[in-house]
Backbone as CSV, one residue per row, in Angstrom:
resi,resn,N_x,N_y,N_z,CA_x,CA_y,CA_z,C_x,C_y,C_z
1,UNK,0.825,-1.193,0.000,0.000,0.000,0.000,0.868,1.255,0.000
2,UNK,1.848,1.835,0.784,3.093,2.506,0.647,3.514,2.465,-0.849
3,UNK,3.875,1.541,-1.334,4.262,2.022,-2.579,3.034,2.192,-4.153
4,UNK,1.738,2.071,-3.572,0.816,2.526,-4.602,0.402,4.146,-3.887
5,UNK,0.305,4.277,-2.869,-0.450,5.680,-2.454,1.044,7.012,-1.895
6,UNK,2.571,6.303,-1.958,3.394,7.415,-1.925,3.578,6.998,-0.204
7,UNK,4.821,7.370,0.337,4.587,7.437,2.105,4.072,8.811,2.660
8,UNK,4.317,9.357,1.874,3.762,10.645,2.463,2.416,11.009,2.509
9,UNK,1.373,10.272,1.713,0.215,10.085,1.753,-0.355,8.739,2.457
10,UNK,0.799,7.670,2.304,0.103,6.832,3.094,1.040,6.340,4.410
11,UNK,0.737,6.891,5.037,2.063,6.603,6.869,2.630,5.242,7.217
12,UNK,1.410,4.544,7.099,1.215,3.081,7.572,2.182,1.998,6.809
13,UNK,2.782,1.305,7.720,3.915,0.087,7.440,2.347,-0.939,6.781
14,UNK,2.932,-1.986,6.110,2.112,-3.047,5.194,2.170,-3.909,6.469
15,UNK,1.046,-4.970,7.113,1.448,-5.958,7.915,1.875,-6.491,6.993
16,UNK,3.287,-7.515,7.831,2.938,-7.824,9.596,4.185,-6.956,10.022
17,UNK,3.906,-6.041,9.508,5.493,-5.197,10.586,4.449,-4.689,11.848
18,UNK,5.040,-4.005,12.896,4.221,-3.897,13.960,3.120,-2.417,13.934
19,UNK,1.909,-2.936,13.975,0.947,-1.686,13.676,0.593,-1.755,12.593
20,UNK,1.115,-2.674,11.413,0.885,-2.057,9.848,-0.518,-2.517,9.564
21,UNK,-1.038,-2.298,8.606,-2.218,-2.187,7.989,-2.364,-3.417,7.162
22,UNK,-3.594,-4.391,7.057,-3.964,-5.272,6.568,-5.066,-4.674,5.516
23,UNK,-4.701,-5.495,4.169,-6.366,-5.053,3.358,-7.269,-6.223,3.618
24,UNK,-8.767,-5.852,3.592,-9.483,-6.502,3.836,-11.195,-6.191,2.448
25,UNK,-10.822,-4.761,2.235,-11.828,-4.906,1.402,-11.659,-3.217,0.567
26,UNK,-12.528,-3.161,-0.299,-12.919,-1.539,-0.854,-14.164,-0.932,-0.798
27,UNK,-13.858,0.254,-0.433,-14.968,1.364,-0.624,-15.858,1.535,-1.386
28,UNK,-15.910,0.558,-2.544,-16.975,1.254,-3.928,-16.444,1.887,-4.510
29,UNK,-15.514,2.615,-4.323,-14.767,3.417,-5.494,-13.183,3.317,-5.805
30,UNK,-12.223,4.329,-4.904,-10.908,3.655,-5.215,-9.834,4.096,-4.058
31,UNK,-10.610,3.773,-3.301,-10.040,3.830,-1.943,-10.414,2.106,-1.094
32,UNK,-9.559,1.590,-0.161,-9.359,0.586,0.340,-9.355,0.314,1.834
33,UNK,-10.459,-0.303,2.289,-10.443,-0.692,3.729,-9.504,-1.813,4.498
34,UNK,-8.813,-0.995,5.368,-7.487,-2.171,5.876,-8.236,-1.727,7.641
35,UNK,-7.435,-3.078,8.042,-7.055,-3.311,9.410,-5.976,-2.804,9.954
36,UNK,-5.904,-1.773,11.068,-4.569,-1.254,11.834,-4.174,-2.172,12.767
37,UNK,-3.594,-2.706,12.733,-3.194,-4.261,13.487,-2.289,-3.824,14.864
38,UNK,-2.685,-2.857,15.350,-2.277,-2.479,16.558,-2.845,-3.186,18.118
39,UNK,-2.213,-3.792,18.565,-2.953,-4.316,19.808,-3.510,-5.634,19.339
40,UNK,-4.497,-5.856,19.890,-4.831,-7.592,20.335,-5.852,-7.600,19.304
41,UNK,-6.569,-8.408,18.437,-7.309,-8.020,17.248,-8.376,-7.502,17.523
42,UNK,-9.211,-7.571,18.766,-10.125,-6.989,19.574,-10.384,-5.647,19.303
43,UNK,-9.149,-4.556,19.460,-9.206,-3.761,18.966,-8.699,-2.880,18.230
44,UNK,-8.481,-3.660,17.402,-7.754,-3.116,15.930,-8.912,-2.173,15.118
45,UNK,-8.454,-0.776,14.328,-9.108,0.022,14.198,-9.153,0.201,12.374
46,UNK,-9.826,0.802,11.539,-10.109,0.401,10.819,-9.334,2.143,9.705
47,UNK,-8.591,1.384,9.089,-8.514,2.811,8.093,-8.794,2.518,6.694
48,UNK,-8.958,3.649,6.134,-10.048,3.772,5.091,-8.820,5.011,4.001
49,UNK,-8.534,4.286,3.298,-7.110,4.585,2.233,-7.983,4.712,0.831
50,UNK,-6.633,5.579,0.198,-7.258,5.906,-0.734,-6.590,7.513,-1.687
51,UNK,-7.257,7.908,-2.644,-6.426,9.365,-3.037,-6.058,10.058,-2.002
52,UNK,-4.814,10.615,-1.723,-5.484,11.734,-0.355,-4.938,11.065,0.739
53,UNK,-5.100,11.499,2.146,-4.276,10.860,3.417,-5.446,9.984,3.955
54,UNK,-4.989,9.051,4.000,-6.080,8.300,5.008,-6.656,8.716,5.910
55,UNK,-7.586,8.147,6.592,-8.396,8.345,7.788,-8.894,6.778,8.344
56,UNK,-8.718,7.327,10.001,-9.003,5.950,10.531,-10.004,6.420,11.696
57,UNK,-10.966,5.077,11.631,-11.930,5.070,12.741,-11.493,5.416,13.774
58,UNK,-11.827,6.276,14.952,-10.849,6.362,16.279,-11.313,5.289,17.493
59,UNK,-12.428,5.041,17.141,-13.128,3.910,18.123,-12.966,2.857,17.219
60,UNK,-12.309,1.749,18.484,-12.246,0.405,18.186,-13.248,-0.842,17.705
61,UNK,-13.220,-0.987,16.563,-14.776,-1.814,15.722,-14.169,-3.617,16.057
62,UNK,-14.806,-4.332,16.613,-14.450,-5.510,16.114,-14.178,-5.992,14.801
63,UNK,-13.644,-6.816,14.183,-12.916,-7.689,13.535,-14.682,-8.408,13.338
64,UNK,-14.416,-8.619,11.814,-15.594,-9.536,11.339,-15.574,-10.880,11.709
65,UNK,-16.919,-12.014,11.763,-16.876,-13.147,11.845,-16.211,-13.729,10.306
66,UNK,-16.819,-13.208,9.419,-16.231,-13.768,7.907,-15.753,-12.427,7.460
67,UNK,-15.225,-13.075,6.122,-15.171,-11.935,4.988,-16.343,-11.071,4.700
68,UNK,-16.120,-9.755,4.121,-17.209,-8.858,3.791,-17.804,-9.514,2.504
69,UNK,-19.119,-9.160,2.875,-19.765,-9.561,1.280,-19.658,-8.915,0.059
70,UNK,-19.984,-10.296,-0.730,-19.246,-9.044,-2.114,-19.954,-8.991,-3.071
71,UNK,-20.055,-7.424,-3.439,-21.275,-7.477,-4.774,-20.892,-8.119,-5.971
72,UNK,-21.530,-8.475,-7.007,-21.378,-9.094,-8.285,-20.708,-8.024,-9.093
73,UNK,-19.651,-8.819,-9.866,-18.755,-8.311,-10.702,-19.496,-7.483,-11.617
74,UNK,-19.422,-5.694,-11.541,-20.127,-4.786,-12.808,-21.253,-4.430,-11.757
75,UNK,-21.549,-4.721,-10.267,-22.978,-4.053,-9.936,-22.471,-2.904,-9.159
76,UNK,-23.068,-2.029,-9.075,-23.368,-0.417,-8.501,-22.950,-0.454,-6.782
77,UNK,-22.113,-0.405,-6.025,-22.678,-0.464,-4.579,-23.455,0.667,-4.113
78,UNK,-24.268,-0.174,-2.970,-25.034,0.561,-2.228,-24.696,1.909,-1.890
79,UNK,-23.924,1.379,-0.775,-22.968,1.926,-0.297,-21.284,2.545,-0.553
80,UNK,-20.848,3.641,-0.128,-19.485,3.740,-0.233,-18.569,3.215,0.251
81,UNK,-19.155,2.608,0.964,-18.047,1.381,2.379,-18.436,0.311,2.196
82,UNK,-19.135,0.138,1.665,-19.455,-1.530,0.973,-18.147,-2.436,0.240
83,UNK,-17.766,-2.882,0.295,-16.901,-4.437,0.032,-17.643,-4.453,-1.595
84,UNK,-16.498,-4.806,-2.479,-16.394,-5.434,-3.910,-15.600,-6.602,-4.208
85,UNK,-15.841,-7.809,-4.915,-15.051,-8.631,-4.731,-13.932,-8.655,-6.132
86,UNK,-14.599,-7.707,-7.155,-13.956,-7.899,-8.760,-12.962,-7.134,-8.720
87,UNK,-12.066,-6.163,-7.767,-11.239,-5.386,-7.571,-10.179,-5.267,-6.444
88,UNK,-10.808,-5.895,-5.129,-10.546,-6.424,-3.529,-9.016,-6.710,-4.023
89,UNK,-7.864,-6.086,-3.225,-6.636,-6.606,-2.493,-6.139,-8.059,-2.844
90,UNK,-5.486,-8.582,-3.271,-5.148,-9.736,-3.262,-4.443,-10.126,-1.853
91,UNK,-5.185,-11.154,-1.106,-4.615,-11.368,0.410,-4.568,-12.572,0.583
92,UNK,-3.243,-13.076,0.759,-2.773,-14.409,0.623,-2.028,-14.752,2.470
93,UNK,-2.501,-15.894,2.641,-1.805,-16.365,3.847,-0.409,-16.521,3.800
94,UNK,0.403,-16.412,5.111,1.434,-16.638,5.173,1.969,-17.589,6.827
95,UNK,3.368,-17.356,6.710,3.479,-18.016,7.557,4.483,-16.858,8.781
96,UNK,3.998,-17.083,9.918,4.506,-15.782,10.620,5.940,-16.475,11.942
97,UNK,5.643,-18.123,12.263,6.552,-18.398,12.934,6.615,-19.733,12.651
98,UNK,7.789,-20.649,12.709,8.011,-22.215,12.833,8.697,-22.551,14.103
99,UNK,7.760,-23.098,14.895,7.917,-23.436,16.339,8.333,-25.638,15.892
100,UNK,9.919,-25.133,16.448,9.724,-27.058,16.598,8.792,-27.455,17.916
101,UNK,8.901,-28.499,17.436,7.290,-29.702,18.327,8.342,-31.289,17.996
102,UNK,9.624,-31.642,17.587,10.012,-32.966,17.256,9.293,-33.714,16.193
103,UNK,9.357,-34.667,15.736,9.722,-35.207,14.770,7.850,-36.027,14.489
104,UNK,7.162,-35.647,15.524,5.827,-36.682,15.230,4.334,-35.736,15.968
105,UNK,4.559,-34.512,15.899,3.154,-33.961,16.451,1.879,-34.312,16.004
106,UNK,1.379,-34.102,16.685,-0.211,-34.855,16.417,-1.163,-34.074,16.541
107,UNK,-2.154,-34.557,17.794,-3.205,-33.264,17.988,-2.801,-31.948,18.541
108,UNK,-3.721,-31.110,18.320,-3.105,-30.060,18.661,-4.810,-29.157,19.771
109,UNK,-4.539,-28.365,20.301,-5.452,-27.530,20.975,-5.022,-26.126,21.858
110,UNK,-6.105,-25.359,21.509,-5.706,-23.875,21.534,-6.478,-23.727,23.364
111,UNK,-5.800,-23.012,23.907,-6.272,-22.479,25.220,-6.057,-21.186,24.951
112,UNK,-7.258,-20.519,24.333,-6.932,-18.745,24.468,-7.109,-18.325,25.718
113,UNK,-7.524,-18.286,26.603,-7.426,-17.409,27.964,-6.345,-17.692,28.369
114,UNK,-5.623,-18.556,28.314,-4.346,-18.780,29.130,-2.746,-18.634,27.805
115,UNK,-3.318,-17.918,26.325,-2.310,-17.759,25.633,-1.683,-19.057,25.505
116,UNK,-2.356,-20.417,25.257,-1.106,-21.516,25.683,-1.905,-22.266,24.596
117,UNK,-1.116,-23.466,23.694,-1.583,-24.247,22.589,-0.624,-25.546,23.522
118,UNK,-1.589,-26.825,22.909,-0.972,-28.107,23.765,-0.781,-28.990,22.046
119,UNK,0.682,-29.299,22.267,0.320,-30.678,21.028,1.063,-31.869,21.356
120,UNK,0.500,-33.137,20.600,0.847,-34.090,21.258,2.419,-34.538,20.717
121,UNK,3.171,-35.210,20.730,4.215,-35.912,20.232,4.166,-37.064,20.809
122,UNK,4.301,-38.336,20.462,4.594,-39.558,21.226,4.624,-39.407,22.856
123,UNK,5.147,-39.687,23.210,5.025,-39.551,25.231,4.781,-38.510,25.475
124,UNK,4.903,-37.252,24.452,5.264,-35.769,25.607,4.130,-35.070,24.413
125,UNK,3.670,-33.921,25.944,3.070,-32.811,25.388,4.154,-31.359,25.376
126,UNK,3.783,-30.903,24.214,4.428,-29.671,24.129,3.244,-28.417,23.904
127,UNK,3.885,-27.512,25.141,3.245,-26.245,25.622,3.852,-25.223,25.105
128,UNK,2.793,-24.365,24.044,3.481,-23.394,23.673,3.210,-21.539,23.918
129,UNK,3.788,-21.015,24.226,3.112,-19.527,24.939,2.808,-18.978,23.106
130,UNK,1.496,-19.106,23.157,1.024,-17.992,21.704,1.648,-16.417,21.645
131,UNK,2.075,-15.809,22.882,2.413,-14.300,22.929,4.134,-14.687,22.115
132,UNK,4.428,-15.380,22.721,5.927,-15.509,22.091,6.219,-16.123,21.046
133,UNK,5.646,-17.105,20.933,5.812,-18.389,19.990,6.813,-19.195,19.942
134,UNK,6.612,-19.845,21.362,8.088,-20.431,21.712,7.875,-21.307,22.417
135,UNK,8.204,-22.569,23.119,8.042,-23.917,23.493,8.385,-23.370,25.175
136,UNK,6.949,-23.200,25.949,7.084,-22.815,27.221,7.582,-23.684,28.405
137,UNK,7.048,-25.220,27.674,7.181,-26.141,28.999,6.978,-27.797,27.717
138,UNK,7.479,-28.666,28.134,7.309,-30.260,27.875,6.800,-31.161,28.988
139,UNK,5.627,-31.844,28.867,5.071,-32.730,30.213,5.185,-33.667,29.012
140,UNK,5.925,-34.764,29.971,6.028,-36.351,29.477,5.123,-37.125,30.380
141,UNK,4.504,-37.931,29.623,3.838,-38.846,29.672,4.280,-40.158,30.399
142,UNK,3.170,-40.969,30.049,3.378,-42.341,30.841,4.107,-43.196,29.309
143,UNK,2.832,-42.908,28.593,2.581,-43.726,26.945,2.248,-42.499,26.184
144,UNK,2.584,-43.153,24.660,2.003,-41.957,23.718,0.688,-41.703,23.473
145,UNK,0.742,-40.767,23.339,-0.674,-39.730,23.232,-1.549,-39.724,22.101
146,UNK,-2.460,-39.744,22.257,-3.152,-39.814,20.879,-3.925,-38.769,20.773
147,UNK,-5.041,-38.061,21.778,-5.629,-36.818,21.737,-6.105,-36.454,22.880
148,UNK,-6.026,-34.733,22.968,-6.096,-34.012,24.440,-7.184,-33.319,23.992
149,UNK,-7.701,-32.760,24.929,-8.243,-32.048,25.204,-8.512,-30.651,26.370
150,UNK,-8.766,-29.458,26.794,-8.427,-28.570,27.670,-9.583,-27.872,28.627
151,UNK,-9.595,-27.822,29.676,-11.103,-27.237,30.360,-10.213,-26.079,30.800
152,UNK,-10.386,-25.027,30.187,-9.908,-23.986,30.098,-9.869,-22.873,32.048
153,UNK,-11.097,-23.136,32.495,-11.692,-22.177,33.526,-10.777,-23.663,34.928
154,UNK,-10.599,-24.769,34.656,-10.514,-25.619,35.870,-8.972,-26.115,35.774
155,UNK,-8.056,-25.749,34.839,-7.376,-25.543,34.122,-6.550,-26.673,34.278
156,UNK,-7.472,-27.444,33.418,-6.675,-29.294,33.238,-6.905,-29.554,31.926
157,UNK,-5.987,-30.701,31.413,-6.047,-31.163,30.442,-6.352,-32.501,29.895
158,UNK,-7.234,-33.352,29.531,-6.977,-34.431,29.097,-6.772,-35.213,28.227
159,UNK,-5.900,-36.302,28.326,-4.970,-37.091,27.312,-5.132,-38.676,27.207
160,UNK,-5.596,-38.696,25.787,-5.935,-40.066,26.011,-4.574,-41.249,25.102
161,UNK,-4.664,-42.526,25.785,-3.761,-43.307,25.188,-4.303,-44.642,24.770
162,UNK,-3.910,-44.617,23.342,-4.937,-45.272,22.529,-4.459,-46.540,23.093
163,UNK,-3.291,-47.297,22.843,-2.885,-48.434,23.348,-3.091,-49.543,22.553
164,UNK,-3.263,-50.661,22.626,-3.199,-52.021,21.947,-5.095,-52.226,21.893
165,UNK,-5.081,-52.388,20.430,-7.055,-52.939,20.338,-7.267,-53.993,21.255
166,UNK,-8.042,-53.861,22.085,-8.337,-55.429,22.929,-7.903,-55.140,24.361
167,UNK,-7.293,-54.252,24.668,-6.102,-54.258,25.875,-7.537,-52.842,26.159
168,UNK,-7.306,-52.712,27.825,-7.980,-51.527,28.612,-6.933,-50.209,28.634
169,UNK,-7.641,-49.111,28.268,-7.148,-47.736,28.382,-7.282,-47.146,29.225
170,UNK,-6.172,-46.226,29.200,-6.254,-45.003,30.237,-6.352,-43.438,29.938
171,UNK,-6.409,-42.502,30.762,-6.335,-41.293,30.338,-5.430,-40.578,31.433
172,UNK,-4.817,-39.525,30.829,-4.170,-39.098,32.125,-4.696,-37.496,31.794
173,UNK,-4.743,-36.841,33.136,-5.061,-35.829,33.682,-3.560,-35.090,33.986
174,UNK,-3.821,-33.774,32.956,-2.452,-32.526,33.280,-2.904,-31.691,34.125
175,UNK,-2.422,-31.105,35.057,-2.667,-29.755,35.668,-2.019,-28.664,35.165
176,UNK,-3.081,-27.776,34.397,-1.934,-26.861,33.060,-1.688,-25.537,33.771
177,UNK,-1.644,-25.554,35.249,-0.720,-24.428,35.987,0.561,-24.763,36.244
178,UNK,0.967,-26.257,36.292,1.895,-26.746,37.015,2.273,-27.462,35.513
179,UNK,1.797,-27.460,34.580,2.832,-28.548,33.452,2.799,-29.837,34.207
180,UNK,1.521,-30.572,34.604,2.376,-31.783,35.380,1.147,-32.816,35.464
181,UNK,1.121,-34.298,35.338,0.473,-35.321,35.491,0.041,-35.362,36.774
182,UNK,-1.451,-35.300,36.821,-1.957,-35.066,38.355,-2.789,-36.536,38.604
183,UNK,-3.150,-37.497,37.340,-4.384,-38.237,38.060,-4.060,-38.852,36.400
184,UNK,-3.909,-40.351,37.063,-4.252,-41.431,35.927,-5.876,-42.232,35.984
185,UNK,-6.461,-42.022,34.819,-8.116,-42.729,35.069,-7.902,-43.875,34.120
186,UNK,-8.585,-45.126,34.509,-8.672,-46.397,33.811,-9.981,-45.743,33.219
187,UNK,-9.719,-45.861,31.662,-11.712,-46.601,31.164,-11.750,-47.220,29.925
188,UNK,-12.262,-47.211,28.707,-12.693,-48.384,28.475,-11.696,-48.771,27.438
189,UNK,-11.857,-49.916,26.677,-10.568,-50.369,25.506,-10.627,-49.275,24.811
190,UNK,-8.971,-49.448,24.397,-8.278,-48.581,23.044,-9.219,-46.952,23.316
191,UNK,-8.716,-45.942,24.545,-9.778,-44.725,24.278,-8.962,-44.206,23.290
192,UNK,-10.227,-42.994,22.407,-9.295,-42.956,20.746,-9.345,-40.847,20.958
193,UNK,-10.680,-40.479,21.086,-10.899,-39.263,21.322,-11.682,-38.461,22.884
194,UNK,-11.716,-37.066,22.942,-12.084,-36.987,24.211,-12.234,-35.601,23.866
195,UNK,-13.317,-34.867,24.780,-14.026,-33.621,24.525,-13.983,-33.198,26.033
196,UNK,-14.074,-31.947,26.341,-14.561,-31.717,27.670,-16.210,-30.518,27.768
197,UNK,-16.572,-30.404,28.543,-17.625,-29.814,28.666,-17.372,-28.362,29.469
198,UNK,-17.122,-27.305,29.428,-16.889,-26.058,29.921,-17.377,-25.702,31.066
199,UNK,-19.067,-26.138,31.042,-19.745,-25.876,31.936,-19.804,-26.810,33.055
200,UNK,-20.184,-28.100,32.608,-19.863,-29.262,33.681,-18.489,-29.707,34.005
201,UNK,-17.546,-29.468,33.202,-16.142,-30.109,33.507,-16.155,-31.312,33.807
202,UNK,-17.168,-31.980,32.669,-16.952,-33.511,32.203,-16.106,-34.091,31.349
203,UNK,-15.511,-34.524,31.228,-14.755,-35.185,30.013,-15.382,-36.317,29.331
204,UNK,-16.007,-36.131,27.882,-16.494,-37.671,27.445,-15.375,-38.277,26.240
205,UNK,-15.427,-39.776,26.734,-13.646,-40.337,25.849,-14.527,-41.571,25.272
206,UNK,-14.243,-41.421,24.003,-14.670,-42.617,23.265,-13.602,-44.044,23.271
207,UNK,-13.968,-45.078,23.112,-13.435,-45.875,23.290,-13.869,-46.905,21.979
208,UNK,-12.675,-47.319,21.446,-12.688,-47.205,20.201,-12.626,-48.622,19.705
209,UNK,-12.258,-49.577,21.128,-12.031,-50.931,21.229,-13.844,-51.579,21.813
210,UNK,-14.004,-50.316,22.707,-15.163,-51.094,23.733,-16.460,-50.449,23.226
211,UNK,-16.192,-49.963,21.998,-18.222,-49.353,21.690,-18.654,-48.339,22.653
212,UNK,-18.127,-47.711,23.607,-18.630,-46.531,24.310,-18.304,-45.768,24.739
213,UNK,-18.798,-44.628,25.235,-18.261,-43.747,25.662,-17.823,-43.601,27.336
214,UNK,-16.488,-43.080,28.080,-16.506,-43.326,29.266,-16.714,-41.277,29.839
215,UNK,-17.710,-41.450,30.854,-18.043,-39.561,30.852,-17.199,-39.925,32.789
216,UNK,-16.014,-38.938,32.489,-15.332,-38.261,33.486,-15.893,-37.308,34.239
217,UNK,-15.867,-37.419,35.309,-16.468,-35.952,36.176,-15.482,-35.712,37.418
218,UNK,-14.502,-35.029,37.204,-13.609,-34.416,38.233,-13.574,-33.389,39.405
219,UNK,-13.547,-33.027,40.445,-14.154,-32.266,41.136,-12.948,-31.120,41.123
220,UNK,-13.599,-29.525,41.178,-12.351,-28.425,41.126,-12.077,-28.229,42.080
221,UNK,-10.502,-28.636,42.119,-9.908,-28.431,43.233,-9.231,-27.216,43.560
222,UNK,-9.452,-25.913,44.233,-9.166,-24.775,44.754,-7.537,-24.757,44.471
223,UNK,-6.576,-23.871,43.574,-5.120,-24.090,43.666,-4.540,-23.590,44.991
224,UNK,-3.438,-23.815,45.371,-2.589,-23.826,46.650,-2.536,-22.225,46.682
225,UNK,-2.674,-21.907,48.232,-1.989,-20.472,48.347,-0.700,-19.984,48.410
């Protein structure tokens, strides 16, 4: 964007430098709606580019669920802030960090309140801080892992181990303040997947050997002072 509108007309660094401006859509005419990627995306503010010096919203707008809608190629917009799709920014994904995880990662799961992503590797989970993008902590296991899951508010994790078809499974329980194996549960053959419930802080683990499901119910235990 800098080098179509001049710097002196247009201030703003291109993301992902820090603060820079994302395109996301156009005006109807020939000016371009970007994202000021300042702060947490929450409240990222919206500038509106184009002949001339930009201007940006001063109050913070949320971030859309989808893309803007887009009128048909050759139709009139409504609006001047309306989204076109026959002219729109070309905006291609990229890649912003490569975090090693070893040689066999598997599942993976996001804990946004706590900034922390869990993935599996054979015996060990790897904890990664999203603010940094960097390998915060490793909890090893008993056996390898096949899939976790996170109760975000009670702040545990569970991990199931698929094991031998025919043979009885287990699950083990992380405590994701402490990085650490708090509670091994027996249940049924080969468990394969596992969900937790937010509100109840149930865990239900399919079992992939035994036809059913085994439903966990753990009680929250108050952390240490």
């Amino acid at each position: 964007m800098t080098e179509q509108y001049g710097r002196d007309a247009f201030p703003y660094a291109p993301f992902p430098e820090p603060g820079g401006v994302l395109p996301w859509g156009e005006t109807g005419g020939e000016g371009y709606l970007l994202w000021r990627t300042r702060g947490e995306p929450d409240v990222w503010t919206i500038v509106v580019g184009g002949r001339g010096r930009p201007t940006t919203r001063s109050s913070p707008i949320r971030r859309p669920t989808s893309w803007p809608a887009c009128s048909p190629a050759g139709s009139t917009a409504a609006s001047s802030t309306s989204a076109t799709c026959d002219s729109a920014p070309d905006i291609r994904p990229f890649i912003v960090a490569d975090i090693g995880v070893g040689d066999n990662p598997g599942a993976v799961v996001l804990d946004v309140a706590a900034h922390r992503v869990y993935v599996t590797n054979n015996d060990s989970i790897f904890v990664i801080d999203t603010r940094r993008n960097v390998v915060a902590a490793t909890i090893h296991l008993s056996s390898s892992a096949d899939d976790l899951a996170v109760d975000p508010s009670a702040r545990r994790a569970y991990v199931t181990h698929y094991g031998d078809i025919g043979n009885g499974g287990n699950i083990s329980v992380i405590d994701t303040r402490r990085n650490a194996v708090v509670a091994t549960i027996r249940v049924g053959y080969t468990p394969d997947e596992v969900v937790v419930d937010p509100i109840t802080h149930r865990a239900y683990v399919t079992n992939y050997g035994g036809s059913s499901v085994s439903v966990i119910d753990m009680p929250i235990v108050a952390p240490r002072s």
